[in-house]
N, C-alpha and C positions, 0 to 999 in steps of 0.2 A: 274079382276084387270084392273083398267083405263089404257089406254097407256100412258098417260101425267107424271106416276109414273118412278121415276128414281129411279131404281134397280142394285145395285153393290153387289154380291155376290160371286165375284171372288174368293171363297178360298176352296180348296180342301178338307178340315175337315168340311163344311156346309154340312148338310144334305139337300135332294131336297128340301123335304117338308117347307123350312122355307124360305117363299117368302112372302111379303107383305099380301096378300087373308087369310092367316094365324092369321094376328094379331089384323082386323078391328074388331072383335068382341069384342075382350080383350079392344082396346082403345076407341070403343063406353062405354064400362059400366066402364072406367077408367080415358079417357080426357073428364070432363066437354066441352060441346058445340062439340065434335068431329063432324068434315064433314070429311076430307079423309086423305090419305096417299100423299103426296109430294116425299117425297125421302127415299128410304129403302136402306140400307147399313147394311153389316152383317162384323165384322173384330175379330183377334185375339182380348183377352178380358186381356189375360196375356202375358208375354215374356216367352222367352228359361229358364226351371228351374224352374219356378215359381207355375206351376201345372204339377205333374205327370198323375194321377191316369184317370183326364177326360179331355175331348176338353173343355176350357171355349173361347165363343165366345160375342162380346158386339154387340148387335143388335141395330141401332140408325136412329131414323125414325124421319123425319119430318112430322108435322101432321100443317094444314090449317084447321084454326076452322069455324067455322058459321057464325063469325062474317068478317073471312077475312085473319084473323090474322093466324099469323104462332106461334107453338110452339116446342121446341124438344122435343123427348121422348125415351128413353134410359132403353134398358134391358139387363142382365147379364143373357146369354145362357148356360147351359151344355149340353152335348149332349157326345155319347161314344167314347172311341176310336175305331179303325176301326184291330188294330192290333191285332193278333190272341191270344197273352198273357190275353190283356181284353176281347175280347171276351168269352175265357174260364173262367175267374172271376165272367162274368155275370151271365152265366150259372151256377156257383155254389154259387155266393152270388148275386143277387141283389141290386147292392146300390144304383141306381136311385129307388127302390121301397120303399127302405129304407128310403133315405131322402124325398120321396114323404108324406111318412106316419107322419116324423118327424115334418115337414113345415105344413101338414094339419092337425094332429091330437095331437102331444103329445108336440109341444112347445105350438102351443097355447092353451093347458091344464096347463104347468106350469105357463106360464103368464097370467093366469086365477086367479092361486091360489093366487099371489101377487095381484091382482085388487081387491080379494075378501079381504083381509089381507089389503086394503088402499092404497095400492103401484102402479102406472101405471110403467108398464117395458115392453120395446120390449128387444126380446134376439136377434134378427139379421132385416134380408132386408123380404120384405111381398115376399110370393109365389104367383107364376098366373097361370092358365092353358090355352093353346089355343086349336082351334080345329084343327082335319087333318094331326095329326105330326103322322107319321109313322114310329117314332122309341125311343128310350126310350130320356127322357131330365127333365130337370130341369128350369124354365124359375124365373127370381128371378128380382125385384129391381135393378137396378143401382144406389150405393149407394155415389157413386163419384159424381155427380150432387151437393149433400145435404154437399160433404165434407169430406165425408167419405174417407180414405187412410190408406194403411200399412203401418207400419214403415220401417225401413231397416232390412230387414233379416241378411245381412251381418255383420253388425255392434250391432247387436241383440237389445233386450228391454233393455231401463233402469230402474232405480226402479218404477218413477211416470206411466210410461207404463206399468210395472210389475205389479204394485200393482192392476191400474185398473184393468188388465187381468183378479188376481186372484180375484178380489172385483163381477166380472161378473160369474166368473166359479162359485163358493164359492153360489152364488144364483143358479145359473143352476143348481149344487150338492144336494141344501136344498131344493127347489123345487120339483127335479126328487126323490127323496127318500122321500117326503112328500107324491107324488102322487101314489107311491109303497106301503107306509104304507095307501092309503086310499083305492085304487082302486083294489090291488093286483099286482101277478107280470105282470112283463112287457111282449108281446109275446117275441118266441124264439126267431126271427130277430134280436129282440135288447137284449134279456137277454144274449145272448151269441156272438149275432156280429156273426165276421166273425171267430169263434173257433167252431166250428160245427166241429163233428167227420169227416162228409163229404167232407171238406176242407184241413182235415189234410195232406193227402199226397200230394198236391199240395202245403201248404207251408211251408211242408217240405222240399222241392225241394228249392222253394226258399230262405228260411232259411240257406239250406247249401251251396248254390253260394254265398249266401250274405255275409257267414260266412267266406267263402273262400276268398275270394277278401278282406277283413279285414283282417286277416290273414296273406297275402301273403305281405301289406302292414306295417303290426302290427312290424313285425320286426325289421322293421326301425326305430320305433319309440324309445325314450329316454325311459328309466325306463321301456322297454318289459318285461325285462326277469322276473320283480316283479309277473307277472301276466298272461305271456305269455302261460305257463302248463295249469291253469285253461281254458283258452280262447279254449286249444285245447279239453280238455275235457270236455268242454261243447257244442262245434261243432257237434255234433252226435245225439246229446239229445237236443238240442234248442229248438225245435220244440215241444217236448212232456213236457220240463220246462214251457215254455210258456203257453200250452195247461194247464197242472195243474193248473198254477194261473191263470186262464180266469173263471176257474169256482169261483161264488159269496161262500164265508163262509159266512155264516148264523149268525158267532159269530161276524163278524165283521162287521162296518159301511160301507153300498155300493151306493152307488149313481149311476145314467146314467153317466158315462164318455162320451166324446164328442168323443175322438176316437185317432180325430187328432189335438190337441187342438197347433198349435202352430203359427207362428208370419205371417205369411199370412193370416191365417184363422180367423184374429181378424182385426178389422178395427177400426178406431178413426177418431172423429169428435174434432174440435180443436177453441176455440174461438179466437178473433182476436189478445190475446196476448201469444196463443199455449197455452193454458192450456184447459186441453183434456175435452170435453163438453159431450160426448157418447161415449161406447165402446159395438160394436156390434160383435158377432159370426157369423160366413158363413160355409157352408160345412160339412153337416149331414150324412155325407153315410156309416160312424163306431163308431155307437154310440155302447155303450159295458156297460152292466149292472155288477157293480162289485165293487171291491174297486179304493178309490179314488186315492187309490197311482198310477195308470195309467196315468193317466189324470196329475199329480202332475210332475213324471220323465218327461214324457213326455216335457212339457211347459219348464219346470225349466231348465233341459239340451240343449236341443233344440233351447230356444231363447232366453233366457238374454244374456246378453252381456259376455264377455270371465272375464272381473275384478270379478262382481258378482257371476258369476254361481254357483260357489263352497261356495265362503266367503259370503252372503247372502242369502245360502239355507236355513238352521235352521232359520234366522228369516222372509222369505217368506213363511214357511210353517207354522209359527207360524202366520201370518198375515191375513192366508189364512185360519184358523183356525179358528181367532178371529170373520171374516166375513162369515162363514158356520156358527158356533153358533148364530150367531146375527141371521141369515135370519132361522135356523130351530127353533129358539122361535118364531118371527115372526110371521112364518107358523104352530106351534103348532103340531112340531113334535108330533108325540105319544111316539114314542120311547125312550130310552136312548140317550142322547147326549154322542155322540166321544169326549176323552180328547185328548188335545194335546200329552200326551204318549199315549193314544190309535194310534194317526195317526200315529207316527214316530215308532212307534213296526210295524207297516203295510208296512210301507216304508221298514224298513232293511226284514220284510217278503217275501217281493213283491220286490226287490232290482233287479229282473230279467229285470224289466220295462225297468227300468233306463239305461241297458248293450244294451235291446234292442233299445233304443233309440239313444243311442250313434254311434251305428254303423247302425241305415237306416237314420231315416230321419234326424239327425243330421248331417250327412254327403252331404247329399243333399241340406238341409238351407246352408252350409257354401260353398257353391261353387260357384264359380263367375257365372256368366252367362254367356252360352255357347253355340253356337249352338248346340254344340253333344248331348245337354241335353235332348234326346228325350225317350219316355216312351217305344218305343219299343226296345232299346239300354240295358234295362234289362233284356230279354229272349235272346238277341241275342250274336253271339259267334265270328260274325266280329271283325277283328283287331278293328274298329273302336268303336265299342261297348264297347270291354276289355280295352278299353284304355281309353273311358269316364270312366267306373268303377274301370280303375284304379286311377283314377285323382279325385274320391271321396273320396276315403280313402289315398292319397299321397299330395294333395295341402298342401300348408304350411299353411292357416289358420287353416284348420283342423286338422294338426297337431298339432298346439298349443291348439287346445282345448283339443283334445283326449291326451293329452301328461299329462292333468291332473283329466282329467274325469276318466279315468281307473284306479290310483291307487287310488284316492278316493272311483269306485267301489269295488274294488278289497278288502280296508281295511273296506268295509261295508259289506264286504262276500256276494257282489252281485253277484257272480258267480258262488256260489257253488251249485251246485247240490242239490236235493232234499234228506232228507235222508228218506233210506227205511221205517223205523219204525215210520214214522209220521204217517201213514196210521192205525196204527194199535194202536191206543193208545186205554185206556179204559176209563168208565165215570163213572167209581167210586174213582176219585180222584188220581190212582196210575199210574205210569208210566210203558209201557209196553216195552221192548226191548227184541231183537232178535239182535243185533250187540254183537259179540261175543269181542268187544274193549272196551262196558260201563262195569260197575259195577254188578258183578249177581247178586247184593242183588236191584239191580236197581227198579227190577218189585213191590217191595216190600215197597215202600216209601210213608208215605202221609206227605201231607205237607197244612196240615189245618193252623195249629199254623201261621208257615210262610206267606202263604196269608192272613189271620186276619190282622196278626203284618204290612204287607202292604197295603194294603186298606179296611182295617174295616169286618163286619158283612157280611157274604153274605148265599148266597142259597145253595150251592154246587159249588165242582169241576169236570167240564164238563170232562176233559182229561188233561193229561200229556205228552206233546211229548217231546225225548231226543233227542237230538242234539249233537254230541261230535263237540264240542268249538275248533276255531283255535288252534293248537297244537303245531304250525310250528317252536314256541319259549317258550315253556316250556318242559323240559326235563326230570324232576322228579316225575311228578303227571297225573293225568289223570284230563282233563278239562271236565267237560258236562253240557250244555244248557240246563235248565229246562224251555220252555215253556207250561203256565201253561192258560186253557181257563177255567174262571169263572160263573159261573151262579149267578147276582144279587139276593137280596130279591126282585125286580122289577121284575124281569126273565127277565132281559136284558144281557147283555153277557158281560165279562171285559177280557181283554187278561194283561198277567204279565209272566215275565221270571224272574228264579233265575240261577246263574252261581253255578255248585256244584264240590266240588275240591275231588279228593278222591284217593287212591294209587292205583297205576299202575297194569293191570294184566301181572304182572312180579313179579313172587317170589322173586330174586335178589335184584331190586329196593324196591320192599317192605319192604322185612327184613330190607333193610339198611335204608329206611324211620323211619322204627319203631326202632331199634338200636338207631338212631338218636335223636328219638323224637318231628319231623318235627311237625306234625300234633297238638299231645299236645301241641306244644309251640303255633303254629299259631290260636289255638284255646283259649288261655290264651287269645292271643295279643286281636281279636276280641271282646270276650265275656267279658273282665274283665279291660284289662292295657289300651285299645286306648279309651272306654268310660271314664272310669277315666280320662284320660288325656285329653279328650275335656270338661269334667266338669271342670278341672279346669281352664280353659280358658270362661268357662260359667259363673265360678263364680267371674272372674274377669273383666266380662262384654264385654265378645267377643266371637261372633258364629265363631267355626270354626269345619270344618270334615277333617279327616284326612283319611277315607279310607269307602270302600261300606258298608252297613249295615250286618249283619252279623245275620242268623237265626238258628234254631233247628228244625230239621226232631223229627216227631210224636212220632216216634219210637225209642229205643235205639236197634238198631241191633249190638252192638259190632264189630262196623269197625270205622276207621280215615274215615273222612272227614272235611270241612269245605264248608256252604252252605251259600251262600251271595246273596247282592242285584246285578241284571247284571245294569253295568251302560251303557251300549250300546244302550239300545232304551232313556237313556235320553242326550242321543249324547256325550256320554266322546269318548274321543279315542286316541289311540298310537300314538305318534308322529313318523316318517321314522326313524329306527334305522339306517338305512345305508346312511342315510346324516347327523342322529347325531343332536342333540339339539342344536341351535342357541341359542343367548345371551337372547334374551328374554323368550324360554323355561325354561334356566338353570336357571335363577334369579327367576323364579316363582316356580320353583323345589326348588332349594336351601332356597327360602324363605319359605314353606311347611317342609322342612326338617328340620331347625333351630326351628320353631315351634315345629312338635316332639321332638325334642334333649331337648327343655328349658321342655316341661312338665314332661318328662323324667325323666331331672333332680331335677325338680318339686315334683316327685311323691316322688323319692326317699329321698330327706329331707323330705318329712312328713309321709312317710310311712316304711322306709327302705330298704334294700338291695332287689333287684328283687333273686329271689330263683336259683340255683345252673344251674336249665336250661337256664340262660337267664347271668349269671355271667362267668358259664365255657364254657355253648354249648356244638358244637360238637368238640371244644379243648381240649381235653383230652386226658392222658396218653394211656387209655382204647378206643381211637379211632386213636392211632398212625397209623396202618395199612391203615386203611380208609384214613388217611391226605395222608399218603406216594404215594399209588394208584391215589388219585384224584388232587394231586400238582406234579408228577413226571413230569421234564421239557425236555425228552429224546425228543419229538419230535420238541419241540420250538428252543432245541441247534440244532438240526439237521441242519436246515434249519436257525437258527441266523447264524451257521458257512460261509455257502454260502452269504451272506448277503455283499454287498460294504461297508467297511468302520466301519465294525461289529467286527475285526477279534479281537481286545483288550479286550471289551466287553465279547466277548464269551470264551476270555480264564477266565478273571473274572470269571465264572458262570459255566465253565466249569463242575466242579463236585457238580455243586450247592445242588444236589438230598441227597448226601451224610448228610447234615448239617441241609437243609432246614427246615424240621419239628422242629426237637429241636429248630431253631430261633423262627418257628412259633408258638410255647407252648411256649416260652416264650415271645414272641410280645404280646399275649393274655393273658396272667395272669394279672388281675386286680390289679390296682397301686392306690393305693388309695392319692395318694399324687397329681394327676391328675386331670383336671376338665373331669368328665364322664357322659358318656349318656347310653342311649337305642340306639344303631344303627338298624337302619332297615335289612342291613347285605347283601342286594341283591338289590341294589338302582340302578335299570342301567333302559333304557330306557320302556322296556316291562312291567314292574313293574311300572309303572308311567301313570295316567290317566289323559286325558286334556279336558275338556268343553269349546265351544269357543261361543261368541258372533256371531250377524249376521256380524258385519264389521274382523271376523277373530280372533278379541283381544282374551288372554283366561282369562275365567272367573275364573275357578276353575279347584283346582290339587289333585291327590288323589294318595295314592298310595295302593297297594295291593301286595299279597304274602309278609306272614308277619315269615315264619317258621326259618329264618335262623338268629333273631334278637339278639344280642350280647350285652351286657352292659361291655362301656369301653371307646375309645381316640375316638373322632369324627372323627378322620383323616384316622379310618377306612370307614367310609358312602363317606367321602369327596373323597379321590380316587377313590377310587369302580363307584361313579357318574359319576364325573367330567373327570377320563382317561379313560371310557369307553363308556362315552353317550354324551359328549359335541363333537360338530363337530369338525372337523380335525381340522378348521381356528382359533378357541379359544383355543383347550384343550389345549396346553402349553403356546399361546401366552397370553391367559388371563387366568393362574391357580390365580394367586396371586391376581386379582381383583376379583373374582370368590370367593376365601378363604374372601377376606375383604368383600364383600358382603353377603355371608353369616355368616360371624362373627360379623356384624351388625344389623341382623336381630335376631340372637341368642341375644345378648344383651338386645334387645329391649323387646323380650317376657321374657328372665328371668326377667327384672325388670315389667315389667304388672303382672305376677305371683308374686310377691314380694318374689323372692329368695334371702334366707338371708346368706346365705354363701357369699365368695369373688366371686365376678365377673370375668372371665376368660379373661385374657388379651390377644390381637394378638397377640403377640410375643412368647407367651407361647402354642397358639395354633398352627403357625407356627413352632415350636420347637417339639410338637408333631409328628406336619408331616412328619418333617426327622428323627425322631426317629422310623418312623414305615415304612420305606423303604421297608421295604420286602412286607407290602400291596400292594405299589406300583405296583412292578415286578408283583405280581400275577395275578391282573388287566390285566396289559395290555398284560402278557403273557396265561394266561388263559382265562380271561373273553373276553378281547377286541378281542381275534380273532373270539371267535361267534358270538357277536354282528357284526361283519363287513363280515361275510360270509353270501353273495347272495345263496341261496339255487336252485334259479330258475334255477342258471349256475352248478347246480349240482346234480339233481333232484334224483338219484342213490344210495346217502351215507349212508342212516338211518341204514343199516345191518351191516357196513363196518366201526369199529372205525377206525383201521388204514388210509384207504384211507380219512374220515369228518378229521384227523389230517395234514393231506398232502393239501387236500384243503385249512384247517383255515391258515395255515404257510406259503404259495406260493401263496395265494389270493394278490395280485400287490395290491388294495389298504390298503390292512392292511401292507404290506410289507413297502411300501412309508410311509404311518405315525407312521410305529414303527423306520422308519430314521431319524424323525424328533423327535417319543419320546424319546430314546434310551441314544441318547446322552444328551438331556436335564432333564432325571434321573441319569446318569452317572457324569453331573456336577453338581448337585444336592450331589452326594453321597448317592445317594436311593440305588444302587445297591454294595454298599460296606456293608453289613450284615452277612460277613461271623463268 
């Protein structure tokens, strides 16, 4: 090295080896005219927080050309950490060998295939090698020269930065699974990353600090307790959940994920009126062969901005979608193209991604910058360490993000556990269980017709895995998840799930289902009254659905069920029953509900009386027992007695048990002097499906569970809604707009049906409503306290009716808005029915 060279490499994370003598061969065959080195300077390349995983160092050399002339030259350094947590990483994964391989071999294969396809594409900064380096590195481009810069972590992507992101992965995806379908698969390094059996108890180790320290914070958070149980029981198992979905399914569409695809690790070039000119990737050292949903949680959680995250998910996956299709025709896939419901079945599949993102690096992006932000502060057990980990999961930006990332995960059933019997399905189309909670006749099902009736013609059905369906609010039937994996006429693979409804294994419940007639009816509603009822809306020249599609098992096994379309992978979903429907849910409910009521009424002018199941129900003489058991109000007067400001009320009601029924057979008996409908009969929040647009708006509303449908005064569906599913802040301050609202909409369809009877006046619909008081009461004394019981705060009761009564009745928020119902029924005169 000349001595005239000014060398600064003051900094304790350089390795020896990286001195000037190192890099003159690199800038002979890289600076045009090179003569020598002038000034070598080695500095941090990033701040506090900004890179965990490795030292980035910015190497910046002045170079004196041939001519005389001086130029700068600028590289971006990795190089290891020195502390003993990576060191052990190194030794069991590799990742400077990994992005050595990526940078030399397998990007510039993908951006090969685009050149060959017409297209010039760099996917990030060129790699270099030097000679003499004595320990592992990475030497890359400095890409900041050219312009290149991240955005703000902190303040996340907006959409025109989002969209690039995905417009760049979206070709990374179509590329790396173009080059799988030509070349075969990828080595282990990258097929599997860093999920090697051999890695497993190491991060499992770290999985459960990580989880713990989440955790410990979780608590604090607004809306825990929704999600809280899950989060604990999945602590134990994190590691081996994770490890399940790392391996590729075959049936499904996989791409090279990037690993760690988020807002650092993307850089933007910007023209001079900031509209973004280049978007480049950095940072190859966990790339993971697999589905694309990793890569997708990952970005999506992690770094848009906190408005977006959630209300712009569905239409950035949709976006990101449209731009993998474009680029795998492009590159002439061979294979099947992924639907947009292929990817979002993948998403709620893979939903684990998403939990995992939220609590590592999503907590790390949103943290200010910090000194304590150091890599080795994660193994370590110093006050000082626990307290930056504490400060990951307790800062108040991250709280605001996590305060709504979880229960969005939480109602996508990102958290649930694997169930056992997935493992064990068979590939002769029938579904295999061993959970002694599904259905025994379960094993037993095919369900050819069904997937026909949903996407056409195919090859076969590869397997059937059961799932039993959130349960946590339905009480009388057993739910179960039918996903179902397809084999094309192509031989490509399609994945589809059906939702299958069927009686309980409980003799008790069953009989009284079948007593009932539950299943018959709900089977009517689907197969025969709700198509009807959209024909005629078809034939008045307006699309509209009122609830999922509705199929037939191959077989008749002589059992109840009902086997439907799941709308879950095409994104519907429950609105929070325990904050209750805002004005703009209720309007588009009530608007959906007025629609049923007019065809309804519709049917029955041109067809006649719906039959004795659907006139009398379960009101009848010969079901008085049943009414008396399942209306007795012994525990609601219990607890109304104690109640401030209750004590008139509750002598009112006092012996209410004594009469009740008999009001109730006779509230029910059909009045033919009345305007009447089809009520749905069980109209409350859970029963109600929403689709939403990318900006949040909802598209479309559906409802489902259709067995407890009643033909009679609308002001039974109207209460049962509106005083059990409209939030605290409307249900009585706006019943009366809420009724004019929907008695607007009912008008509007009966006349597009051209119903030739008298049209139903407000004031006669209003007149109904206190005529049917005792609705009222039942509502808010039976229905409304399950709907407003938190189960998380009570996780113990399912064995114990007494005690789930004591809970619903002494629950402080349902206590407080039955002080605000209470009397606002009582000056109503809804509760004078004796």
């Amino acid at each position: 090295m000349p001595d005239d060279v000014k060398t600064n490499t003051a900094n304790s994370t350089v390795p020896d080896w990286v001195q000037p003598d190192a890099f003159v061969d690199l800038l002979k065959s890289s600076v045009k005219g090179f003569s020598r080195i002038k000034n070598f300077k080695v500095s941090s390349g990033v701040g506090a927080g900004e890179n965990y995983s490795t030292v980035m160092l910015r190497v910046s050399i002045d170079v004196e050309l041939e001519d005389g002339t001086e130029r700068p030259v600028s590289y971006m350094l990795k190089v290891p950490h020195e502390a003993e947590l990576f060191k052990m990483l190194m030794r069991q994964h590799n990742m400077f060998d990994v992005e050595r391989n990526m940078y030399n071999i397998y990007v510039p294969e993908m951006e090969q295939l685009y050149r060959d396809a017409g297209v010039d594409i760099k996917f990030g900064a060129q790699a270099y090698s030097v000679k003499g380096a004595t320990t592992e590195y990475i030497l890359l481009e400095d890409l900041s020269p050219r312009g290149f810069k991240n955005s703000n972590r902190l303040e996340g992507l907006d959409q025109v930065h989002t969209e690039a992101a995905l417009q760049r992965l979206a070709m990374w995806h179509a590329a790396s699974a173009v080059r799988a379908a030509i070349k075969g698969a990828y080595p282990d390094q990258i097929l599997m990353g860093f999920y090697k059996e051999e890695n497993k108890i190491m991060m499992c180790e770290m999985n459960k600090q990580m989880t713990a320290n989440f955790l410990n914070c979780c608590v604090t958070y607004d809306g825990h307790e929704e999600y809280l149980e899950q989060v604990r029981a999945l602590q134990p198992k994190a590691t081996e959940e994770i490890f399940k979905r790392s391996k590729p399914d075959p049936n499904e569409f996989n791409a090279l994920n990037h690993g760690d695809f988020w807002s650092n690790n993307i850089m933007y070039s910007h023209d001079s009126f900031g509209k973004i000119k280049e978007t480049y990737l950095i940072d190859f050292q966990l790339p993971k062969f697999g589905t694309v949903a990793q890569d997708l949680y990952y970005f999506l959680l992690s770094s848009t901005k906190f408005e977006d995250k959630l209300t712009k998910f569905d239409y950035y996956v949709k976006f990101y979608h449209e731009n993998l299709l474009e680029n795998l025709k492009l590159l002439k896939y061979p294979k099947a193209l992924p639907t947009l419901c292929d990817l979002h079945i993948s998403l709620f599949k893979h939903g684990l991604w998403g939990f995992y993102t939220a609590i590592s690096v999503m907590s790390g992006i949103l943290l200010d910058p910090t000194e304590s932000a150091r890599a080795e502060h994660f193994a370590s057990d110093s006050v000082e360490a626990q307290d930056f980990k504490n400060l990951l999961y307790s800062n108040a930006r991250y709280r605001k993000h996590i305060q709504v990332v979880m229960p969005w995960l939480f109602n996508r059933g990102a958290l649930e556990l694997s169930p056992k019997m997935s493992e064990a399905t068979q590939a002769n189309g029938h579904a295999e269980s061993s959970d002694p909670n599904l259905p025994p006749w379960l094993p037993r099902i095919s369900l050819q017709n069904a997937v026909r009736a949903q996407i056409g013609d195919f090859e076969k059905i590869r397997s059937v895995t059961p799932q039993p369906a959130n349960t946590g609010d339905n009480y009388s039937t057993l739910m179960v998840r039918l996903l179902v994996e397809v084999e094309l006429l192509d031989h490509s693979s399609k994945s589809v799930s059906f939702v299958l409804k069927a009686q309980p294994n409980n003799d008790v419940m069953a009989a009284i289902l079948s007593k009932l007639r539950l299943f018959q009816k709900e089977e009517q509603m689907y197969h025969n009254f709700l198509p009807q009822f959209e024909k005629l809306y078809a034939d008045a020249g307006k699309k509209i659905r009122f609830a999922p599609k509705a199929y037939k098992l191959d077989q008749d096994f002589g059992v109840d069920y009902v086997l439907m379309e799941d709308l879950n992978p095409n994104s519907f979903k429950n609105a929070n029953r325990l904050a209750g429907l805002d004005q703009e849910h209720m309007e588009q409910v009530l608007a959906k509900l007025a629609a049923f009521h007019a065809a309804s009424a519709c049917y029955v002018e041109h067809n006649g009386l719906f039959g004795e199941d659907f006139t009398v129900g379960v009101f009848s003489e010969a079901n008085r027992q049943l009414l008396q058991e399942f209306n007795a109000s012994g525990a609601f007067l219990a607890q109304l007695k104690k109640w401030k400001n209750c004590q008139k009320i509750y002598e009112k009601l006092a012996n209410s048990d004594d009469y009740l029924v008999d009001r109730l057979l006779q509230d029910q008996q059909l009045s033919t002097r009345e305007f009447n409908v089809l009520n749905h009969g069980d109209c409350w929040n859970y029963n109600i499906m929403f689709l939403y647009d990318a900006f949040g708006s909802i598209k479309e509303t559906l409802f489902v569970d259709f067995q407890v449908c009643k033909y009679g005064s609308p002001a039974n569906d109207l209460y049962y809604l509106i005083l059990s599913s409209a939030a605290p802040n409307i249900k009585t301050k706006q019943f009366d707009y809420l009724v004019r609202y929907y008695f607007d909409q009912l008008v509007d369809n009966l006349k597009l049906l051209q119903y030739h009877r008298p049209l139903p006046k407000l004031k006669n619909l209003h007149a109904a409503l206190f005529r049917n008081g005792l609705a009222a009461y039942l509502v808010v004394s039976k229905v409304l306290p399950v709907v407003m019981l938190d189960k998380n705060e009570h996780p113990n009761l399912e064995d114990d009716d007494a005690k789930v009564k004591v809970a619903m009745y002494t629950n402080p928020k349902y206590v407080q808005v039955m002080t605000e119902v209470l009397p606002w029924l009582d000056n109503r005169g809804l509760l004078d029915w004796k």
